[in-house]
N, C-alpha and C positions, 0 to 999 in steps of 0.2 A: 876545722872542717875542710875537707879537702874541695876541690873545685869541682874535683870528676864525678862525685858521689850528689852532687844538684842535679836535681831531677831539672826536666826540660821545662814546668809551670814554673818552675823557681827562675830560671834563665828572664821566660816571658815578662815577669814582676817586677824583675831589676833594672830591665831594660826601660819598663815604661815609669818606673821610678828616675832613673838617668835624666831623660826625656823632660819631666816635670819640673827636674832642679835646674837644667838648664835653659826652660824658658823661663822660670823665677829668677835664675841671671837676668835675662836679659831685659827682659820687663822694668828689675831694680835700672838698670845701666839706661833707661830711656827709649827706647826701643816703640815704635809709632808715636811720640811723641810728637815729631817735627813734621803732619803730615800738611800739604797744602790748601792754597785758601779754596774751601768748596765753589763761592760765587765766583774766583775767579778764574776757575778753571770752565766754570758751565755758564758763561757769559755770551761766549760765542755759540753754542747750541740750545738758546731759547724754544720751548714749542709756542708752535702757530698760535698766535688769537684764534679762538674759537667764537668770538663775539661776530654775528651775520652783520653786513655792513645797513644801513636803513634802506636803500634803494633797492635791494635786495628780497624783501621780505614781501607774502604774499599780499593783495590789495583785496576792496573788496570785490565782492560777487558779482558785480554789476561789471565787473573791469572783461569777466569772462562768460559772459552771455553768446560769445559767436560763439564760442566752443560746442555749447548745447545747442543750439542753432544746426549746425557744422559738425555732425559727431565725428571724432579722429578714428573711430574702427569701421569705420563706411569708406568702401573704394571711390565712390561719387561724394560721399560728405555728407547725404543725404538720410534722412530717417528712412528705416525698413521696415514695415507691417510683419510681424508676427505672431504666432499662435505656440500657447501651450498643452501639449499634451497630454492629457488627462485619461491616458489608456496603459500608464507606465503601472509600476507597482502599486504606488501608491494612489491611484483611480482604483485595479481592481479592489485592493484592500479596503476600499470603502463602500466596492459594490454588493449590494445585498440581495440575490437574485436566488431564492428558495422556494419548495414549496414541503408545511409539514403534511408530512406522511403518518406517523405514528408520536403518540404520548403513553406515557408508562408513568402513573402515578401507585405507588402504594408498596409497602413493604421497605419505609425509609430513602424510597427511591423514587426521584422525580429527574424524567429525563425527556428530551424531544427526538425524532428523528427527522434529519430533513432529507431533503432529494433535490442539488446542483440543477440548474433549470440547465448545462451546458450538457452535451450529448455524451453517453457514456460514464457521467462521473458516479463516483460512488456514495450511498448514501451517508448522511456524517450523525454522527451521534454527540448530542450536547447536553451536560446535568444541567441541573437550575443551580445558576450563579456564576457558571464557567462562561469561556469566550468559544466562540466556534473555532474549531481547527483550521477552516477553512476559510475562516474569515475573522481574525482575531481582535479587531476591533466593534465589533459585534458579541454582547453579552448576553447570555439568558436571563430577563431580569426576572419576569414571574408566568406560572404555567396553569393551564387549567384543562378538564378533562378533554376539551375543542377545543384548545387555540392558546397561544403562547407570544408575549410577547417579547420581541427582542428589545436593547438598547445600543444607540451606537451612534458615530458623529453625526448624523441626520435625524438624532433622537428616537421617539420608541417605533416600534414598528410591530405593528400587532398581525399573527398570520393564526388563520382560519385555519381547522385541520381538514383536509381535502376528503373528500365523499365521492364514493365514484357513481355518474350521472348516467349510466347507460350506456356513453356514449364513447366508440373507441376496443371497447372490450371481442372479444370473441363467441359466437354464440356457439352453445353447447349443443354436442353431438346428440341428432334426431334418435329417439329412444324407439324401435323397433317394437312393433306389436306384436300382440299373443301369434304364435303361430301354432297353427295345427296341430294336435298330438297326430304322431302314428302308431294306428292298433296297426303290432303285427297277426299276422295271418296264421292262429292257432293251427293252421293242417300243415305248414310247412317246417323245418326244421331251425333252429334261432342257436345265433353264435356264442357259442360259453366260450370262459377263459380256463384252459386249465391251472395247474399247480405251477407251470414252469411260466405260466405268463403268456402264452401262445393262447392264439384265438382259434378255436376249434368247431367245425361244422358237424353235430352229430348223424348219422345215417337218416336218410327218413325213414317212417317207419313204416313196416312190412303192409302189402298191399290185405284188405280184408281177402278172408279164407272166401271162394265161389259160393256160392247156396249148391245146395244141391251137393251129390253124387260123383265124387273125381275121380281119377283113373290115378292110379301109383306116378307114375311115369308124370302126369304134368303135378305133382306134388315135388319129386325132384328134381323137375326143371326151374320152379318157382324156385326153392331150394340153394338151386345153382347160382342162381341169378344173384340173389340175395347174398350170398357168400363173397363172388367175385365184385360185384358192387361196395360191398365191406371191406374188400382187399383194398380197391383201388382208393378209397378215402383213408386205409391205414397211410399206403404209399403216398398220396399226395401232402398228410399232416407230417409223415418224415422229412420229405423235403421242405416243406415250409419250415419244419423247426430247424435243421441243418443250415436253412437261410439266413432266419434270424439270428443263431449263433456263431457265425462267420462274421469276422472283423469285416467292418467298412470299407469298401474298395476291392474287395475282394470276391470272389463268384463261387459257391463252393462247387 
C-alpha cells in the first residue's frame, strides 16, 4: 500500500497509536515510580488549627447585660421610644371599611355589592365564597336577601344592606297643576298647517251681506276689498315659506 493513497483519518489513528505504545514504554521502564515523600514535602506548609483557643469563646448572658443596657445603635447609648405604623400596606389590607349597597341572589348567582366608605371609589362586586378585590383578606363567607357577612383577620363581620332614610336625597321636582284650557274664539281665523309644514293663517271670513237694499257700486267696493286683503295674505305666506326654506344664517 502506498503511503500517498492513506486517507488523513488513517494518518490521525496511527499517530495516536504511536503515542499509546510509547507511554507503554515508559510506564514498563518505571517512569512515576520514584516520586517523593508526600509528608515530607507538606511538612513545612501545615493549615492553621482551626480549634478556637478556651478564652476565646462566647460566656454567659449575664457577662453582657451593659450591652442591653447601653444599646450600640443609639448615638447617646441610650433607649429610643418608638412607634409602628399601622397605615402601611399591610394596616389598609386589614382595613374593612364598606357599606352593602345591593345583593343579587337567584339564578345560580349569589353576589354582594359594596360601596368604599373613601371618596370617589368605585363600587366593588364580590360572589359568595371569593375574597374582595379590594380587600383580599376579606372573604364572603355567607349571604342573605339584607345582609352579608364578611370573614377576615378580625373574624366575621356582618353588614346590614343600607336603606335609604330620607335623608340626604333630592326632593322631586314640584308637579305643576291643571292649567286652564283655551277655548279659542270661533269668529276668528285659527292657524292650520299645510302640506309643506308651514303654519298658515286662513282669511277671515267675508263680512255678512247689509240687510236691506245695496247699491252695485258698494257691492264692488266690498268685493275689492276682499280680493286685495286675499292678495296681501297670499304675499305674506310666500315670504314666510321662502324663510323657512332658506338655510340658517342666511336672510332670503
Amino acid at each position: 500500500m502506498r503511503a500517498d493513497s492513506l486517507s488523513p483519518r488513517t494518518w490521525v489513528l496511527a499517530g495516536a497509536a504511536g503515542w499509546a505504545i510509547v507511554v507503554w514504554v515508559l510506564a514498563l521502564s518505571g517512569m512515576g515510580a520514584r516520586l517523593g515523600d508526600a509528608e515530607a514535602d507538606t511538612a513545612g506548609q501545615r493549615l492553621p488549627d482551626t480549634k478556637l483557643p478556651a478564652s476565646g469563646r462566647p460566656g454567659v448572658m449575664e457577662q453582657y447585660a451593659e450591652i442591653k443596657n447601653r444599646p450600640l445603635f443609639s448615638e447617646n447609648r441610650r433607649h429610643q421610644p418608638f412607634t409602628i405604623d399601622a397605615g402601611g400596606e399591610e394596616g389598609q389590607a386589614n382595613t374593612f371599611d364598606y357599606t352593602l349597597t345591593s345583593v343579587l341572589i337567584g339564578g345560580g348567582v349569589q353576589l354582594a355589592i359594596l360601596k368604599p366608605a373613601a371618596e370617589g371609589a368605585q363600587p366593588v362586586r364580590v360572589k359568595l365564597g371569593e375574597a374582595v378585590e379590594t380587600a383580599p383578606q376579606w372573604t364572603l363567607a355567607s349571604l342573605e336577601p339584607r345582609a352579608a357577612v364578611f370573614r377576615g383577620p378580625e373574624g366575621d363581620r356582618r353588614l346590614d344592606l343600607r336603606v335609604f332614610n330620607g335623608v340626604g336625597g333630592v326632593n322631586p321636582a314640584p308637579v305643576a297643576g291643571p292649567q286652564p284650557a283655551i277655548v279659542p274664539d270661533p269668529t276668528q281665523p285659527q292657524p292650520v298647517v299645510d302640506a309643506s309644514g308651514a303654519t298658515v293663517v286662513p282669511p277671515p271670513p267675508p263680512p255678512p251681506p247689509p240687510s236691506g237694499n245695496v247699491s252695485t257700486e258698494v257691492q264692488l267696493e266690498a268685493i275689492r276689498k276682499r280680493i286685495e286683503e286675499r292678495r296681501a295674505q297670499l304675499r305674506q305666506q310666500a315670504a314666510q315659506e321662502a324663510q323657512n326654506a332658506a338655510p340658517p344664517g342666511q336672510t332670503p
